[in-house]
C-alpha positions in Angstrom: 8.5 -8.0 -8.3 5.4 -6.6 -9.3 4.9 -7.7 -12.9 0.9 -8.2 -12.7 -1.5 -5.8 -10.9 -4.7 -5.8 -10.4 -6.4 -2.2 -10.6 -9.6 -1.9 -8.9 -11.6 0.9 -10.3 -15.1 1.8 -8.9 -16.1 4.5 -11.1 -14.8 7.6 -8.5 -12.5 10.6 -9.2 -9.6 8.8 -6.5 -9.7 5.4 -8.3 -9.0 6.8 -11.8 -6.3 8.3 -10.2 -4.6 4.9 -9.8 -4.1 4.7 -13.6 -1.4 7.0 -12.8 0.7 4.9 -10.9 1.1 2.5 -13.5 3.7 4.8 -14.8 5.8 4.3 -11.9 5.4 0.6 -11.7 7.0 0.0 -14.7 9.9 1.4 -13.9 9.6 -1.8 -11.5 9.3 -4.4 -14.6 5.3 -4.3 -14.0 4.7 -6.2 -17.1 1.0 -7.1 -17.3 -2.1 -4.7 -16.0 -5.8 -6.3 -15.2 -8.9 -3.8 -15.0 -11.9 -4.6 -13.0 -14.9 -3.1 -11.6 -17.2 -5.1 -10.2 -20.5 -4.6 -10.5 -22.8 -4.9 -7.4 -25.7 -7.5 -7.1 -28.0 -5.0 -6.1 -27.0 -2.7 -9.6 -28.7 -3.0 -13.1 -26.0 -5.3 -14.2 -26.1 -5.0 -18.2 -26.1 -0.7 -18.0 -23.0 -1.4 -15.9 -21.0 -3.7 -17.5 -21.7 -1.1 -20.5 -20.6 1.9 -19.1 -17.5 -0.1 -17.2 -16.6 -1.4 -20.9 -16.7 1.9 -22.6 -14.8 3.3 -19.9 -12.1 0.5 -20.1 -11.6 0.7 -23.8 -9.6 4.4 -24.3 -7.7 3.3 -20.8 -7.0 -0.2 -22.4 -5.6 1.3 -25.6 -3.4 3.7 -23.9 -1.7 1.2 -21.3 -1.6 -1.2 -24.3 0.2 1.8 -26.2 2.5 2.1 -23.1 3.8 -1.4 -23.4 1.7 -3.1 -21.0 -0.2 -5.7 -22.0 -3.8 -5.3 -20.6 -6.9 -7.5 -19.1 -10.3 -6.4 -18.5 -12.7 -8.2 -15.9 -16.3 -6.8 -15.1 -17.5 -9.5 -12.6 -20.6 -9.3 -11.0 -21.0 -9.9 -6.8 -19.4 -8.8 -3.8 -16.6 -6.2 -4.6 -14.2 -7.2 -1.5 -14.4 -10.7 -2.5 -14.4 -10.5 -6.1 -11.2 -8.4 -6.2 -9.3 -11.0 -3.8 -11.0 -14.0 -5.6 -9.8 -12.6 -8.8 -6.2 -11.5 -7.7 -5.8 -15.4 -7.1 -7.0 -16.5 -9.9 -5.1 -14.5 -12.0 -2.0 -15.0 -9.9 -1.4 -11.3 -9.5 1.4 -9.5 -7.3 0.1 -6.2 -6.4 -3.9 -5.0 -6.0 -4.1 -1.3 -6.5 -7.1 0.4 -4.8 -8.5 4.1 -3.8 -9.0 4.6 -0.2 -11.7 7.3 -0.3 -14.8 5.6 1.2 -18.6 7.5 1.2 -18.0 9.3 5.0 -17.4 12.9 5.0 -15.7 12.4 8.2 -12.4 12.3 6.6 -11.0 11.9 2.7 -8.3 9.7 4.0 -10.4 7.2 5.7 -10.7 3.6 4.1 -14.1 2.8 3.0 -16.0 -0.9 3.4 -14.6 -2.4 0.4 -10.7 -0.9 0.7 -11.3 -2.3 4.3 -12.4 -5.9 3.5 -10.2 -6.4 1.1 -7.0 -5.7 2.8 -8.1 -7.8 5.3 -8.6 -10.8 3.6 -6.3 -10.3 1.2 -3.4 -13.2 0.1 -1.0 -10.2 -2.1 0.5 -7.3 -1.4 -2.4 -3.7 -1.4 -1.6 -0.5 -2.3 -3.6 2.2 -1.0 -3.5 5.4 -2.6 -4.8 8.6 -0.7 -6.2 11.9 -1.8 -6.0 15.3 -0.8 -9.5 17.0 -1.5 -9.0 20.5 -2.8 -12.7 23.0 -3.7 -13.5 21.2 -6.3 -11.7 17.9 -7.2 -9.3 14.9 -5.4 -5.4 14.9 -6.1 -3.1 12.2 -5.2 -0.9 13.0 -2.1 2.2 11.8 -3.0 2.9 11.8 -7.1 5.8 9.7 -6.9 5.1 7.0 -4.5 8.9 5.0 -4.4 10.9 8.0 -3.8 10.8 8.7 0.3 9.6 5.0 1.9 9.5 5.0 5.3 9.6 1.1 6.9 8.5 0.6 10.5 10.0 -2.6 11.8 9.2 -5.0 14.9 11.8 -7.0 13.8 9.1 -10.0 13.5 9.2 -12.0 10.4 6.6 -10.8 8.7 8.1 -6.9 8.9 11.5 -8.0 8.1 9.9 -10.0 4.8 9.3 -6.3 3.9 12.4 -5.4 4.6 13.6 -7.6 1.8 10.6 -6.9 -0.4 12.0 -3.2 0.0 15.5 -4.2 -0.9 14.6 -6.0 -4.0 12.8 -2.8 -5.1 16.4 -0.8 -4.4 17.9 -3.0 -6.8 15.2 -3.0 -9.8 15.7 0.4 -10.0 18.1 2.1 -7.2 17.7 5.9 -9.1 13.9 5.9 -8.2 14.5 5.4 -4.2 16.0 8.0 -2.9 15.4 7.6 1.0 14.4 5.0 3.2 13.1 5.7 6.7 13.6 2.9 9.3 11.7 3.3 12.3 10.6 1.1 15.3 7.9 1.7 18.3 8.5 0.5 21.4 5.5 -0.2 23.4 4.7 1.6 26.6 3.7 0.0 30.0 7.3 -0.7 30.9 9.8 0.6 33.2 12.0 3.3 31.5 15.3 1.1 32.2 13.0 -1.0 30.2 12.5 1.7 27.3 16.2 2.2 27.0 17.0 -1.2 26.8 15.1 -1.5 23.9 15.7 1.2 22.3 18.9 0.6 22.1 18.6 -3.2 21.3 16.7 -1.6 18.1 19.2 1.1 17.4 21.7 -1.9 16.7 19.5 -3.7 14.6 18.2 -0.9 12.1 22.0 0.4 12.4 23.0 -3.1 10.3 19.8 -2.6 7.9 20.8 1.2 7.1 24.3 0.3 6.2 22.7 -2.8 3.7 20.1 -0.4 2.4 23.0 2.1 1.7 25.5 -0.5 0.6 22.7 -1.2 -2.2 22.5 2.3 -3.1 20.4 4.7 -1.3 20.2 7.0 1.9 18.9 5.5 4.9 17.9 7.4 8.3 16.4 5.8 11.3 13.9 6.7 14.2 12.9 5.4 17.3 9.6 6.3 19.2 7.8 5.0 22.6 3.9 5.0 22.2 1.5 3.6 20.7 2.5 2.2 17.4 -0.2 2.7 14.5 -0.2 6.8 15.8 3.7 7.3 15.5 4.2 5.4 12.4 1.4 7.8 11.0 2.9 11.2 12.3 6.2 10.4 11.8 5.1 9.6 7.8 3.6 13.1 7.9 6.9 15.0 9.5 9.6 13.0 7.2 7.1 13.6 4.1 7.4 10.4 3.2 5.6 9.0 -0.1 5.2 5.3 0.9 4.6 3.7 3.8 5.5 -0.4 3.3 4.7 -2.5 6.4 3.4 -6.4 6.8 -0.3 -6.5 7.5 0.6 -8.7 10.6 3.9 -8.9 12.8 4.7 -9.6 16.1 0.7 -9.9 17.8 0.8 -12.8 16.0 -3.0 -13.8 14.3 -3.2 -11.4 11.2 -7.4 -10.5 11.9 -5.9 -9.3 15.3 -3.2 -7.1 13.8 -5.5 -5.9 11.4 -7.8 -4.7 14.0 -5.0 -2.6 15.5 -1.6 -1.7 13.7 -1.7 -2.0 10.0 -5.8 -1.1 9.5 -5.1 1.6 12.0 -2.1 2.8 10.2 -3.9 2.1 6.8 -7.1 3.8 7.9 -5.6 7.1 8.8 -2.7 7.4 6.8 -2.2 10.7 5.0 0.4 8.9 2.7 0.0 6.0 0.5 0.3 2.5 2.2 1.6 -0.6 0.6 0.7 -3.4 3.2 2.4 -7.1 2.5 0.4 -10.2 4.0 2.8 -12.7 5.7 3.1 -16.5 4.0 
């Protein structure tokens, strides 16, 4: 499923911590790992490249050691659209990118280039997020497959997930151990309105539980009224989940416009890692 990635490493304490995901990944059949850091237009370009290389090398060596077999790329230009032009020329299935930007505000929010690529982004994005102790950055969530949790509007894009998620149960059904189901149902209706729905989704995530279970794993489901992008976030946080998997557009239609609200919202603040898969 994932069997080339592209890791996007700019030189920071939270995107060396990426390398560490690649463990997990092959436990997914990820076959095939491609390096990059791209070196801005504005930066001394040779001193760069030199220090990206040296870096590279040791890291190369290791994954090769590892059993992957291992690219490195050092273009030079735009890093949002160097990483997306890359990941298509290459073909890849997964891009793998930190999400601590230069704001103090908060350590979880996405900087520029996390931002611009996952909106113009054609493959799947993994996010990872941090945790900032005194003196150093951790990863959140160590193992990232082993509690997903999958909101659902029951569009096509977030039900492509769905199956994205199942396929993952059945690489390797040991590493999943839980899968949280939930959908949001939109306010501004009446509350006959509310129950309706909520119970129109009950039936539906009731049939996706039992196939998620039939293949193998525990499934639970939740239901929430509000606004979507803020439950899906909190509910991640109370279930403790270590992956959040959603489409980066789904039932608003236009993915710039979904973007704008849902998945950058729920990408943005997210505590958790997010996985989001762009719609074909």
């Amino acid at each position: 499923m994932f069997k080339r990635v592209l890791l996007s490493y700019d030189f920071s304490k939270p995107s060396e911590e990426l390398f560490l995901f690649l463990d997990e990944l092959k436990d997914f059949n990820t076959e095939e790992v491609i390096l990059t850091h791209v070196i801005d237009p504005g930066m001394r370009a040779l001193k760069v490249y030199e220090e990206a290389e040296k870096y590279f090398a040791p890291k190369k060596k290791e994954l090769e050691e590892k059993g992957f077999n291992v690219q490195v790329e050092i273009p030079v230009g735009f890093p949002a659209q160097e990483v997306n032009r890359m990941a298509r020329k290459k073909n890849v299935s997964l891009i793998l990118i930190g999400s601590k930007g230069r704001s103090k505000i908060k350590e979880m929010m996405l900087g520029s280039v996390a931002a611009n690529i996952i909106r113009i982004s054609e493959v799947p994005v993994f996010i990872e997020k941090y945790k900032k102790t005194k003196d150093d950055f951790h990863v959140t969530c160590p193992e990232k497959f082993n509690k997903i949790l999958c909101p659902t509007d029951f569009s096509d894009p977030s039900l492509e997930v769905y199956e994205k998620l199942k396929e993952l149960i059945k690489i390797n059904p040991e590493r999943i151990e839980e899968i949280v189901l939930s959908h949001v149902v939109d306010t501004g209706v009446t509350e006959e309105d509310i129950e309706e729905r909520k119970e129109e989704a009950m039936k539906k995530l009731d049939k996706m539980k039992e196939e998620l279970e039939s293949l193998g794993t525990k499934g639970k489901i939740k239901i929430m009224v509000g606004v979507p992008s803020e439950n899906i976030n909190n509910l991640a946080d109370e279930e403790e989940v270590t992956l959040v998997m959603l489409a980066a557009r789904g039932a608003g239609g236009i993915k710039e416009l979904l973007l704008g609200s849902t998945a950058e919202n729920v990408a943005r603040r997210s505590s958790r890692p997010v996985m989001l898969f762009p719609y074909r």
